[in-house]
C-alpha positions as CSV (number, residue, x, y, z in Angstrom):
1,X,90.1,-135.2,-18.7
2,X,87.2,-136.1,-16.8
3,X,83.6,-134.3,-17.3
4,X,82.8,-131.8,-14.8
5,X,79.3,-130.3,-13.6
6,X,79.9,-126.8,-14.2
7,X,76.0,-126.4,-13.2
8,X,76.6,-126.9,-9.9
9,X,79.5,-124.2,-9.9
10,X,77.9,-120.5,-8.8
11,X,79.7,-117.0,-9.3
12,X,81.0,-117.6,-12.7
13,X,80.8,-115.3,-15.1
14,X,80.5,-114.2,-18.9
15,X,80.5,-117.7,-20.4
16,X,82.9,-116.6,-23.1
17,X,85.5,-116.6,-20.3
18,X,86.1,-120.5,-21.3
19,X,89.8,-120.2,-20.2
20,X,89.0,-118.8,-16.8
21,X,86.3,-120.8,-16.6
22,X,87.7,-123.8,-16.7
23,X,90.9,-123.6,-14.3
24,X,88.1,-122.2,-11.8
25,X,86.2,-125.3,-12.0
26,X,89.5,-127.3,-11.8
27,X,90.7,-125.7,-8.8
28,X,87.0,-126.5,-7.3
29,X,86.4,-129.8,-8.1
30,X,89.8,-130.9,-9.1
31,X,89.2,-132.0,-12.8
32,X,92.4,-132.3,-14.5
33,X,94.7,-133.5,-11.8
34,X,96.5,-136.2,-11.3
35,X,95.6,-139.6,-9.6
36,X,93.9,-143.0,-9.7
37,X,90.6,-141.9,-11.6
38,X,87.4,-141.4,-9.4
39,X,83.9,-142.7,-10.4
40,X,81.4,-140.6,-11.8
41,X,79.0,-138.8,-9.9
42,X,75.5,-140.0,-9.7
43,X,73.3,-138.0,-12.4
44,X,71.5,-136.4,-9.4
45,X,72.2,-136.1,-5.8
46,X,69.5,-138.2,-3.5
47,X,67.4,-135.6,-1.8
48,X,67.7,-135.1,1.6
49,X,64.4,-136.8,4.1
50,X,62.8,-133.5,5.8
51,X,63.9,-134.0,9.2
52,X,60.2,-133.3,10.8
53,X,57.7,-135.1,8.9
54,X,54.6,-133.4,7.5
55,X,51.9,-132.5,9.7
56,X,49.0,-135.1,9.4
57,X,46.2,-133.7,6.8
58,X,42.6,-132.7,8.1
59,X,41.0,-132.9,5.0
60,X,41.7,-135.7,2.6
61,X,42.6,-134.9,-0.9
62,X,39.7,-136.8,-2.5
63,X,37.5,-134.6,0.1
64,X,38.6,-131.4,-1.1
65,X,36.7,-129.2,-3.6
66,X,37.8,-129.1,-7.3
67,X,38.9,-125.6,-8.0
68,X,36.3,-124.5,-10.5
69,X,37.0,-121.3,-12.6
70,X,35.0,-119.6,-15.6
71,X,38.7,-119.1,-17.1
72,X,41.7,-122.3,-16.1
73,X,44.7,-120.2,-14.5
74,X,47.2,-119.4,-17.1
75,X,50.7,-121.6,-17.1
76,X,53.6,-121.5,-18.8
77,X,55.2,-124.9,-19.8
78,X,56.3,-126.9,-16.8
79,X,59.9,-127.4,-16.0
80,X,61.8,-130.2,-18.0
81,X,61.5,-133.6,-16.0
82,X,65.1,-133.5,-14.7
83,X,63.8,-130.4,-12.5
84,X,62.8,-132.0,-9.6
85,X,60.1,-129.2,-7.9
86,X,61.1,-131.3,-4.3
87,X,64.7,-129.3,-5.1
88,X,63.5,-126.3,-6.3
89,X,60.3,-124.9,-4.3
90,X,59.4,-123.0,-1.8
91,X,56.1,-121.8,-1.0
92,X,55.3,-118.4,1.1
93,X,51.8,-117.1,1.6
94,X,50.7,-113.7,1.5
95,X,48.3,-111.4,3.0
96,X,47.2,-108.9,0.4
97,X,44.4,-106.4,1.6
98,X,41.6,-108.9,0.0
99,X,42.7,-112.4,1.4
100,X,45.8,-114.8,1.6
101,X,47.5,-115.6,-1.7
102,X,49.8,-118.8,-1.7
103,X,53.2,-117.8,-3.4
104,X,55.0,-120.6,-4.9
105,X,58.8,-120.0,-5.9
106,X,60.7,-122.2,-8.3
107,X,64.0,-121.1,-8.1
108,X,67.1,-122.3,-9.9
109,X,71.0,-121.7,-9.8
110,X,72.7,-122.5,-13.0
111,X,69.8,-124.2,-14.3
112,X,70.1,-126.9,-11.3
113,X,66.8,-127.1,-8.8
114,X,68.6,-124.6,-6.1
115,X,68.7,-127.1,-3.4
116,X,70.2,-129.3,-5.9
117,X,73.6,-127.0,-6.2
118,X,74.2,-127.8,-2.6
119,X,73.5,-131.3,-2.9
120,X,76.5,-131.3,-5.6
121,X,78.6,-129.3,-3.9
122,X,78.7,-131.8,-0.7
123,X,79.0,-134.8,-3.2
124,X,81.9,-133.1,-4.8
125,X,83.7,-132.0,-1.7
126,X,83.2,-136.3,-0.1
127,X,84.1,-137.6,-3.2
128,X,87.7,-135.2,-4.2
129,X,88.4,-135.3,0.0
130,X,88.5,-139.5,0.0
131,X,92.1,-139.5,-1.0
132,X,93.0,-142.7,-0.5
133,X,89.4,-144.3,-2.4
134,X,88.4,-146.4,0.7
135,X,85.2,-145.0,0.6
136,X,85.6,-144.0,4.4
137,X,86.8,-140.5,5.5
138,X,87.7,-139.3,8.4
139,X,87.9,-135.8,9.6
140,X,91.9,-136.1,10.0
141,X,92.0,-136.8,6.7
142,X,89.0,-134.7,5.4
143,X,90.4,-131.2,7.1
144,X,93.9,-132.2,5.5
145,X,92.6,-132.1,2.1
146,X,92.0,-128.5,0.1
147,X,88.9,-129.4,-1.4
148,X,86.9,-129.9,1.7
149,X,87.0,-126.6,3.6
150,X,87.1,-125.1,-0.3
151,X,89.6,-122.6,1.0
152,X,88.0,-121.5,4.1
153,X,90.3,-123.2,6.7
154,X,93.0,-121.4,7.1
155,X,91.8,-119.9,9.9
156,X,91.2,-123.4,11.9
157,X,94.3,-124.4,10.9
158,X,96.5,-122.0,12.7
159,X,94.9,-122.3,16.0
160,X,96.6,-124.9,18.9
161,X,96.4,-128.2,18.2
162,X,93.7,-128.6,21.4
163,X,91.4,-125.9,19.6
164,X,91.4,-127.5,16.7
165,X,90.2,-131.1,18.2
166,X,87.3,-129.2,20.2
167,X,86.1,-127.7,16.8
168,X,86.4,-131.2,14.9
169,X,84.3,-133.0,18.1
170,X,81.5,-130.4,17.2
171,X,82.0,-131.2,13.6
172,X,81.7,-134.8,14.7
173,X,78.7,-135.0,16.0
174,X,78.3,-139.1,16.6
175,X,81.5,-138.9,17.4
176,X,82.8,-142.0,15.5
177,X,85.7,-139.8,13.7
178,X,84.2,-140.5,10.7
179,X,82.5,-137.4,7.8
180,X,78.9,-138.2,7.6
181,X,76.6,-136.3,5.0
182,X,74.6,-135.2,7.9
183,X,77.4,-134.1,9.4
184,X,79.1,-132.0,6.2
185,X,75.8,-130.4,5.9
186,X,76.5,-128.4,9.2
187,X,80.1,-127.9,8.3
188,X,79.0,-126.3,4.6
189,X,76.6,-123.6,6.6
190,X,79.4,-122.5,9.1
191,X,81.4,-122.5,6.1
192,X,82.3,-118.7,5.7
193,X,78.8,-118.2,6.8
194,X,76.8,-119.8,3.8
195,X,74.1,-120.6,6.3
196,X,71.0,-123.2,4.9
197,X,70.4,-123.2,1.2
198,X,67.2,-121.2,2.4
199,X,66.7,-119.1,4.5
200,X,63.5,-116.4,5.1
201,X,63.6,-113.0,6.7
202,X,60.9,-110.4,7.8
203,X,61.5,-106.5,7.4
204,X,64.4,-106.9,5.0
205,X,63.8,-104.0,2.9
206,X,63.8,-100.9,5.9
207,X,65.2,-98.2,3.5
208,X,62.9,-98.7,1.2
209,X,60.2,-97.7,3.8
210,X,61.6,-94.7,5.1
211,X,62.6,-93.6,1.0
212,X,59.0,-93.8,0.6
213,X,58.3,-92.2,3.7
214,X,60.5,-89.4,3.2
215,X,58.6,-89.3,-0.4
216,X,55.5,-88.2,1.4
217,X,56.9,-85.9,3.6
218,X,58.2,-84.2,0.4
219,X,54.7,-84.4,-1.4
220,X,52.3,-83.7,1.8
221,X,53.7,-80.4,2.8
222,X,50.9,-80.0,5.1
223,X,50.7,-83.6,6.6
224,X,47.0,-84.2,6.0
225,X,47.7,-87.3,4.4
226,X,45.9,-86.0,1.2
227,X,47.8,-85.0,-1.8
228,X,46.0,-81.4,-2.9
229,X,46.8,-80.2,-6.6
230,X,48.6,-77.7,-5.7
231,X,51.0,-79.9,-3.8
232,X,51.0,-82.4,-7.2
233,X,52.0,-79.4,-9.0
234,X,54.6,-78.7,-6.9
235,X,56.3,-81.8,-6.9
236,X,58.8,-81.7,-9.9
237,X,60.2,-78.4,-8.3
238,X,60.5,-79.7,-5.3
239,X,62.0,-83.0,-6.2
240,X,64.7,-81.0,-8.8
241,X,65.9,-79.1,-5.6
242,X,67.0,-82.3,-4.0
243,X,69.1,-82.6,-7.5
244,X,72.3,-82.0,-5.4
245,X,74.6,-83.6,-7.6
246,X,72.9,-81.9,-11.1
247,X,72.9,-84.9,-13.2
248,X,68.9,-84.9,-13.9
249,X,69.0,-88.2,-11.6
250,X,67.8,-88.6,-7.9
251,X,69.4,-91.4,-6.0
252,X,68.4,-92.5,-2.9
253,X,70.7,-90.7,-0.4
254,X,69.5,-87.6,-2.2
255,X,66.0,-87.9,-1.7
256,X,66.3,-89.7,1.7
257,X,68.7,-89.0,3.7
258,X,70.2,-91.7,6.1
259,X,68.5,-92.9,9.0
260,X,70.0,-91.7,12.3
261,X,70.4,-93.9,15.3
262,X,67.4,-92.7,17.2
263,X,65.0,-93.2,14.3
264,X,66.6,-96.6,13.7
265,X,66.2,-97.6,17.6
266,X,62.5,-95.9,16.8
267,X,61.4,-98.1,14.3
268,X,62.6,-101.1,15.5
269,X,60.5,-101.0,18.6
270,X,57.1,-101.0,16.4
271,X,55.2,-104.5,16.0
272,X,55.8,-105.5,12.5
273,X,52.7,-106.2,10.8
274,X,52.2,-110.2,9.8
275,X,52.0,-109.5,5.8
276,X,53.9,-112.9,4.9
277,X,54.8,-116.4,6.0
278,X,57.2,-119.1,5.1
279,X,55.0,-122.6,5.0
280,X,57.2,-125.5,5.9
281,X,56.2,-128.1,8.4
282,X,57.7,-125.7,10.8
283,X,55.8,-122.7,10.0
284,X,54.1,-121.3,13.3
285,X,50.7,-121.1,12.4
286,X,49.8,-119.1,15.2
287,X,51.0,-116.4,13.1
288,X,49.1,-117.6,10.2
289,X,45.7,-117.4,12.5
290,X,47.0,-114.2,13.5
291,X,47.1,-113.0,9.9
292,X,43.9,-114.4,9.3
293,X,42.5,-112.0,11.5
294,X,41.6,-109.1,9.4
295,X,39.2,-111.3,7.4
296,X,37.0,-112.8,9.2
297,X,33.3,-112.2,8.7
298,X,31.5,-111.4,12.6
299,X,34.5,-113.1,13.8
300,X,34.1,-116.1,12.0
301,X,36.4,-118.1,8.9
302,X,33.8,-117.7,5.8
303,X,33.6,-118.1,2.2
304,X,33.7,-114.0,1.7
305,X,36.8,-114.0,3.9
306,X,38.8,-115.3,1.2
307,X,37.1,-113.3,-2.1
308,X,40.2,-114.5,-4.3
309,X,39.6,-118.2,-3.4
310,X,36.4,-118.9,-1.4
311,X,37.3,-122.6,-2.1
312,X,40.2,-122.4,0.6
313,X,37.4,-121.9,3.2
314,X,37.3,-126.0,3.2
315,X,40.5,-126.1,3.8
316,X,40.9,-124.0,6.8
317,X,37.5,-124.7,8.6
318,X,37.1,-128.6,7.5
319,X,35.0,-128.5,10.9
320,X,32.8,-126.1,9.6
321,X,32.7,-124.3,12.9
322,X,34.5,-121.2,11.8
323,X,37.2,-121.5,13.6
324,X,40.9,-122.3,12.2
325,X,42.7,-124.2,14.4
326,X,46.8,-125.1,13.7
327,X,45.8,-128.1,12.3
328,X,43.7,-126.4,9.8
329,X,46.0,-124.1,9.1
330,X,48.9,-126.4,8.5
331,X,46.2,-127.4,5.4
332,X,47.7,-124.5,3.8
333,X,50.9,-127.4,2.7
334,X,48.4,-128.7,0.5
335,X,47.1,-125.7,-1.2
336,X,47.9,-125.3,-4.8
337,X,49.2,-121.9,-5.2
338,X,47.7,-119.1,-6.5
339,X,51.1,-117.3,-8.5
340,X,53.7,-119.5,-9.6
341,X,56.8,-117.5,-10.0
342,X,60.6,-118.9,-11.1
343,X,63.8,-117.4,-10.3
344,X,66.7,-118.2,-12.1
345,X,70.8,-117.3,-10.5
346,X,73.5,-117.7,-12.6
347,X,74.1,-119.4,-15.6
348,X,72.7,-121.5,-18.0
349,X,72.0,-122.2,-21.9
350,X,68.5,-122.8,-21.3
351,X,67.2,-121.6,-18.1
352,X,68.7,-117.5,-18.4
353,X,69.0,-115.6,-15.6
354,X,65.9,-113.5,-14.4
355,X,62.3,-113.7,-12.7
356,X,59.0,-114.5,-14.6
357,X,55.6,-115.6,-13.2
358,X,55.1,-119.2,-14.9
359,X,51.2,-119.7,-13.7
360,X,48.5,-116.9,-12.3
361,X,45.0,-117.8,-10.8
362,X,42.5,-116.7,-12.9
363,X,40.9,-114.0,-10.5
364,X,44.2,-112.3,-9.9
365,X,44.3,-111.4,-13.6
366,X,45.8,-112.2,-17.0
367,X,49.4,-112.2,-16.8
368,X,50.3,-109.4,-20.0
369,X,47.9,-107.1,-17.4
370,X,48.8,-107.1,-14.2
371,X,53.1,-108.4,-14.5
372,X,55.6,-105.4,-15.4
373,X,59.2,-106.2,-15.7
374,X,61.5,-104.0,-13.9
375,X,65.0,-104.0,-14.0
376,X,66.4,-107.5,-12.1
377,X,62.8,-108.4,-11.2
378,X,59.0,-107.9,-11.6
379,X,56.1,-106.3,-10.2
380,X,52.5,-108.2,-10.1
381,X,49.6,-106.1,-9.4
382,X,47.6,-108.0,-6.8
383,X,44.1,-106.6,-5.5
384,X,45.0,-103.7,-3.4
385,X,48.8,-104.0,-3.7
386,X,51.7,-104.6,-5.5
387,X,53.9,-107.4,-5.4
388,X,57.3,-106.4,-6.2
389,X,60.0,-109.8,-6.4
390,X,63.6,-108.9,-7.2
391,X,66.4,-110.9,-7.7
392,X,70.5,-110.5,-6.8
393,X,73.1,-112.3,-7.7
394,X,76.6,-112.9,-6.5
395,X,79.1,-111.2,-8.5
396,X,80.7,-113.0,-11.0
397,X,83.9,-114.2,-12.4
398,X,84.6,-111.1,-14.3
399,X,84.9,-109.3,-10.9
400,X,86.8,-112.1,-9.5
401,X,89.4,-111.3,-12.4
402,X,89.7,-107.6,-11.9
403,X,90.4,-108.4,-8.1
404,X,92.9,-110.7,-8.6
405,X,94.9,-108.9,-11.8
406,X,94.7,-106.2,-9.4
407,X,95.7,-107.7,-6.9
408,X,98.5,-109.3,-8.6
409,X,100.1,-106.0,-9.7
410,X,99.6,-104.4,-6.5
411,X,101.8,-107.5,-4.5
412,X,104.1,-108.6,-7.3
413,X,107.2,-106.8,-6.0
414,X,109.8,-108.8,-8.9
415,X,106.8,-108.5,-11.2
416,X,107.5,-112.0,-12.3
417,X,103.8,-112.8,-12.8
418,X,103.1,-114.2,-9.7
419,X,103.3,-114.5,-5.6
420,X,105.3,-115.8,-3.3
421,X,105.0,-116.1,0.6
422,X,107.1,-113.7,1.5
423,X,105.7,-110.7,-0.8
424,X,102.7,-111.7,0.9
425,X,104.2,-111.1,4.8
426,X,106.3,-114.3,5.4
427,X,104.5,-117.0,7.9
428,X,101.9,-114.6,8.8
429,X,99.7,-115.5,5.8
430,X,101.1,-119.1,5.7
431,X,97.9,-120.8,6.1
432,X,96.0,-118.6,3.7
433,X,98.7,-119.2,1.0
434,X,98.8,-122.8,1.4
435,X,95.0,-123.0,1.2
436,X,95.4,-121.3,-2.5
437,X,98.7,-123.1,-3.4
438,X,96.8,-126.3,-4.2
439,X,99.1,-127.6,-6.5
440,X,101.8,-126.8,-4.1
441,X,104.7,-125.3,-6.4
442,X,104.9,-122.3,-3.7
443,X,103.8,-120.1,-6.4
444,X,100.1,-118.4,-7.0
445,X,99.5,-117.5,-10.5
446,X,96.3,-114.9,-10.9
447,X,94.0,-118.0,-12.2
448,X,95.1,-119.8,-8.5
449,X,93.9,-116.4,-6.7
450,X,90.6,-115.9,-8.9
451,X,89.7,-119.9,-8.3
452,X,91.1,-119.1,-4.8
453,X,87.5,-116.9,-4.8
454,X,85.1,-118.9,-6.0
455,X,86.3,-121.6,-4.0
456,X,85.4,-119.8,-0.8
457,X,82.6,-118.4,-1.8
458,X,81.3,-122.1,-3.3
459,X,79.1,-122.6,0.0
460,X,77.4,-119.2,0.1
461,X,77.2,-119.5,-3.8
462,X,74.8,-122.2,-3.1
463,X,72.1,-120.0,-0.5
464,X,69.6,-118.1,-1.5
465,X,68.3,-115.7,0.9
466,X,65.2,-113.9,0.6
467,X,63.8,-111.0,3.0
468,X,60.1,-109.6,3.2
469,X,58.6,-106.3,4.2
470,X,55.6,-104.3,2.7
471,X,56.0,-100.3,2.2
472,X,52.1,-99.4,2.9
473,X,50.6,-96.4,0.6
474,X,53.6,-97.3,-1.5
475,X,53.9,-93.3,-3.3
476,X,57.6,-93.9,-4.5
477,X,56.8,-96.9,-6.5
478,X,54.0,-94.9,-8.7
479,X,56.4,-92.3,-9.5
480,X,59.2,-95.0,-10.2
481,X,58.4,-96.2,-13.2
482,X,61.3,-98.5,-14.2
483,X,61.5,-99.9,-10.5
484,X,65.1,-98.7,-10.1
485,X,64.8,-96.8,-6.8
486,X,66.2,-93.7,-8.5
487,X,64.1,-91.2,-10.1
488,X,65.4,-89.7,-13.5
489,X,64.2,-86.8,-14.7
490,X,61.6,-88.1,-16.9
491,X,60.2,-89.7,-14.0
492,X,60.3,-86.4,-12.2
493,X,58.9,-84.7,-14.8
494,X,56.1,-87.1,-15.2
495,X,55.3,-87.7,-11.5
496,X,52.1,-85.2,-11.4
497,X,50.4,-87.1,-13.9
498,X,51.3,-90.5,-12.5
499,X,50.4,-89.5,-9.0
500,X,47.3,-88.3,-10.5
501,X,45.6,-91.4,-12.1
502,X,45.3,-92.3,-8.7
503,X,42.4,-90.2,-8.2
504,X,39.7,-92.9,-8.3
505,X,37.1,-90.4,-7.2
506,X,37.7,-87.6,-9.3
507,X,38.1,-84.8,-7.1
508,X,41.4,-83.9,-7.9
509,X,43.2,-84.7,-4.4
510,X,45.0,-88.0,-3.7
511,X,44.6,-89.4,-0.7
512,X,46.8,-92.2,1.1
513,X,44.0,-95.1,1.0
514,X,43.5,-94.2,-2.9
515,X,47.4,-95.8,-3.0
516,X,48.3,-99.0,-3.0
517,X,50.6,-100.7,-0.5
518,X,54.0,-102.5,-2.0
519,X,54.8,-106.0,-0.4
520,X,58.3,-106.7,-1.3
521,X,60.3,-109.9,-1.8
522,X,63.7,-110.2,-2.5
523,X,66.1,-112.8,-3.5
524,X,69.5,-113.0,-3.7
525,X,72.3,-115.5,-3.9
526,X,75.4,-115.5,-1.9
527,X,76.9,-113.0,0.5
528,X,77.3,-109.2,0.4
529,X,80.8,-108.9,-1.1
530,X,83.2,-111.1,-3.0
531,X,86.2,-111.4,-0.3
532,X,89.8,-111.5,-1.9
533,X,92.1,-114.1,0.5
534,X,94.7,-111.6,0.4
535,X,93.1,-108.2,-0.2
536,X,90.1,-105.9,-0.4
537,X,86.7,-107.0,-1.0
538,X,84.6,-106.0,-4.0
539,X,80.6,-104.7,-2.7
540,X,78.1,-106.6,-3.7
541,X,76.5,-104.9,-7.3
542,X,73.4,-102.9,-7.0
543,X,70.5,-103.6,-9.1
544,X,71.2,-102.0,-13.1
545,X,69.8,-99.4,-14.1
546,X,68.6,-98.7,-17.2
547,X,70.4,-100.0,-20.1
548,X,71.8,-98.4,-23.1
549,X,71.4,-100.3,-26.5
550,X,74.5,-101.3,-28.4
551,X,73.7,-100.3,-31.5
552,X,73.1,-96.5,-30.7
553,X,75.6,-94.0,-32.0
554,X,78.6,-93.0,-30.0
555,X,77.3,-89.4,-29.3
556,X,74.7,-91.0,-27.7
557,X,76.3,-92.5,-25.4
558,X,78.7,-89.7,-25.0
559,X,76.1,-87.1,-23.7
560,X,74.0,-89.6,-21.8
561,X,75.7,-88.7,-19.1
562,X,73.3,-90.3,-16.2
563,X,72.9,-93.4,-18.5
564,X,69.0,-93.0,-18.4
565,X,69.0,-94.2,-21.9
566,X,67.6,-90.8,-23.4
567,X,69.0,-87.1,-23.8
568,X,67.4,-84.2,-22.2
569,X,68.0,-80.5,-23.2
570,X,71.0,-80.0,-20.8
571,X,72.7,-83.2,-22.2
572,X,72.2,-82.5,-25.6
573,X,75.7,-80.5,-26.6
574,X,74.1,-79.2,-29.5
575,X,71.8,-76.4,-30.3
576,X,68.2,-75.8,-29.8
577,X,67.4,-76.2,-33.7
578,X,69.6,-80.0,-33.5
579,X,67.5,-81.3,-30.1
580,X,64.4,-80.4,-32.4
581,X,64.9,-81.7,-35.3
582,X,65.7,-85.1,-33.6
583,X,62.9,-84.9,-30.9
584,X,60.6,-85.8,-33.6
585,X,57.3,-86.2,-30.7
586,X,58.4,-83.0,-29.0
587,X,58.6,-84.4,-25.7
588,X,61.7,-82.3,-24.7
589,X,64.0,-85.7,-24.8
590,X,65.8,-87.8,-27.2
591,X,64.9,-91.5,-27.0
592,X,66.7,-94.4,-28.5
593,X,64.6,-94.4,-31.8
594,X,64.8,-90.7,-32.1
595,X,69.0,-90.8,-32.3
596,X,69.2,-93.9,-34.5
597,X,66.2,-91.6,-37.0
598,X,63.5,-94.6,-36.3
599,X,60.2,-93.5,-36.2
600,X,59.5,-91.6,-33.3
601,X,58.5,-92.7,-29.7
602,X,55.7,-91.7,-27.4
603,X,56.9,-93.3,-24.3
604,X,55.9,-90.8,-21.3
């Protein structure tokens, strides 16, 4: 059998699941079947040419100033040479309250540079669609075969024959009735709406503005925009009342309700303030001058405007007039960045999945004091704000599995262990069933309907989309210390002292410009749900919680009923002698230490 590249494969699963693994990347790629055998695929897909080219550079690089620190910028090892950063970066820039900060993301999908996986998947679906090896393919004879619309088809393949045609002379954009690369590249990002393998949006994160919103509203009862001790104090009650559900843990819809229509219609008519850009040659750096604004000295670009970089002032006024113009904007290109953070989706043995900040410069801080791991992400404390960057992933093969066994028994009238047409409603589903019948035996097994999944979903698997918003005098995130967007009761508990260490003037009362504002970046692979070709679709998984350790005792795990990782006194099913004889710091919960008898923890 030939080799396959499984890295280029997104959505699978546990890798344990070798079995179900392997038939999914058969039914992708067709390894295994039979026919004259096919070359193997270049090591590495060529990059694609940028179709606008680079603006031309004000400054030349030997012109520039040397970036001179007490301290050199701490860095992690650089990616092995088979990661080619041209695949895997982007770079965003970001205006924090004390001057821009050039974000650059490395970002990877089963250890492949991300743009990489899409590269692969287009070689993959030329290469399995040239039936008959002339190394020429048409679109008649591309749209007849299975593993060029991966599934997604079915749809153009029931209309009239004179439909079909107009779709296929957009597809064909020279018009020569020939598949060109350029030309699959378009088809892949109408592909069941997989879009560009990047793609950058503002205000992404709306509810978690208006949950920290209502979060003020809850703490300011009277709306001076100053938190006064007796309103701190009177937090945790307040914030236990909105305990509807009275499972010591506050989601979101209990401590913000849903937004209504008006307020929605409301908010969307405010200017959105310019916090983040996306630089590509395309960026509009009108935007970025616009941004700029807030830091200019007497109206003018100035070494203090930028007091985390002064050295970028050569860079963005090579004049020396104090103006930036677009052209010195565009300089930004060039810029090495300040934070270097890589993202990792999917699978792989040496790249696992996660985010982590691979180089920091040096007046943004030391990395073990200003980077906290929350769950599916990290926060970076930047001057004046917080940088939160989460990640989400696509589900994964697992919950491909569980559809389609569930599937399967639902629809298996005979409960012979597989599907027919006409338990599936005859010619009306015709088209879908032949795009999962690939071997053609008029039969779909459940491996055929989970690799029926991950074949559509192949194109999205291969986008990354990120949003950006910032949450400004960010309360919420103080208070939620694990990043989670829930609040258990630890966290309620320990909100007055929390809320309090803001108090950088030591009169007792918090006031909003004495908290931080949050600028938020997420990331995540792939759609919002895992569509079944015949049935239901699975939501896409929220961000985990905390998580429980294995090796804990059953009971544990038995009266943990929120899955906070800890007991508190209305968990515990004992007595009140038992919860103190294991809550060994007499903090009123049992931790993970406590119930396995380690020593015990002082985690507040």
């Amino acid at each position: 059998m030939r080799k396959c590249r499984a890295g280029i494969v997104g959505g699978a699963g546990s890798s344990r699941d070798f079995a179900s693994a392997a038939i999914l990347l058969a039914a992708i790629w067709g390894c295994g079947q039979s026919g004259p055998p096919l070359p193997a695929p270049p090591p590495r897909p060529v990059a694609i040419a940028p179709a606008v080219p680079p603006p031309p550079k004000t400054v030349a690089p030997e012109d520039l100033l040397p970036i001179e620190a007490p301290d050199p910028p701490e860095a992690a090892p650089d990616f092995d040479p088979t990661f080619d950063p041209a695949l895997a970066t982007e770079k965003l820039l970001v205006f924090t309250p004390r001057g821009p900060v050039i974000v650059q993301l490395e970002m990877a999908i089963d250890g492949w540079p991300f743009r990489e996986a899409r590269e692969g998947l287009i070689e993959n679906m030329l290469r399995r669609s040239d039936t008959n090896g002339d190394g020429r393919l048409t679109w008649e004879e591309a749209l007849a075969s299975p593993h060029f619309g991966l599934g997604n088809l079915a749809r153009f393949r029931a209309m009239p024959p004179q439909e079909q045609q107009e779709r296929i002379r957009q597809w064909d954009a020279n018009h020569n009735g020939l598949v060109e690369r350029s030309e699959v590249e378009t088809f892949v990002n109408q592909l069941n709406n997989a879009g560009k393998p990047f793609s950058l949006d503002a205000g992404g994160e709306a509810d978690r503005d208006r949950l920290n919103r209502q979060f003020w509203r809850l703490a300011d009862a009277d709306r001076d925009k100053t938190l006064s001790e007796e309103e701190i104090d009177g937090l945790v009650a307040a914030l236990l009342r909105l305990d509807t559900s009275a499972d010591e843990l506050l989601q979101q819809d209990e401590l913000a309700p849903p937004e209504t229509a008006a307020e929605r219609r409301m908010r969307m008519g405010f200017d959105v303030d310019i916090r983040f850009e996306h630089l590509t040659e395309n960026t509009k750096w009108y935007n970025v001058r616009s941004g700029m604004g807030p830091f200019k000295v007497a109206g003018k670009i100035v070494p203090e405007s930028f007091p985390l970089d002064p050295t970028l002032v050569r860079r963005l006024d090579a004049n020396e007039n104090g103006i930036m113009d677009d052209k010195e904007a565009a300089n930004l290109l060039y810029v090495d960045p300040h934070l270097v953070v890589a993202v990792h989706f999917g699978e792989s043995p040496d790249r696992p999945p996660g985010v982590a900040v691979r180089r920091i410069w040096h007046t943004l801080g030391r990395a073990e004091e200003v980077v906290k791991a929350v769950p599916d992400g990290l926060v970076i404390k930047l001057p004046g704000a917080e940088l939160r960057v989460m990640r989400s992933d696509i589900p994964g093969l697992a919950a491909a599995k569980s559809l389609a066994d569930a599937q399967l028994a639902r629809l298996d009238g005979n409960k012979d262990g597989y599907l027919v047409q006409d338990e599936l409603g005859g010619e009306a589903v015709a088209e879908q069933f032949r795009e999962l019948d690939v071997n053609g035996d008029g039969k779909l097994y459940v491996d055929e309907l989970i690799a029926g999944v991950v074949r559509q979903q192949a194109p999205q698997a291969t986008r990354i989309r990120a949003s950006m918003a910032s949450v400004p005098h960010d309360l919420f995130a103080i208070v939620d210390a694990n990043g989670d967007g829930m609040l258990f009761l630890r966290e309620v508990k320990n909100a007055p002292d929390r809320i309090l260490r803001l108090d950088a003037n030591g009169d007792g009362r918090v006031t909003q410009d004495e908290v931080a504002d949050t600028l938020v970046l997420s990331l995540r692979r792939g759609g919002e749900t895992m569509t079944m070709p015949l049935g239901p679709d699975v939501p896409f998984p929220p961000a985990p919680g905390a998580q429980t350790r294995d090796d804990l005792p059953a009971w544990f795990h038995a009266m943990d009923v929120n899955g906070d990782g800890e007991l508190s006194r209305r968990e515990f099913l004992g007595n009140a002698l038992q919860f103190g004889r294991l809550d060994r710091n007499g903090d009123d919960f049992i931790d993970a230490a406590e119930a396995k008898g380690e020593p015990a923890s002082d985690r507040k």
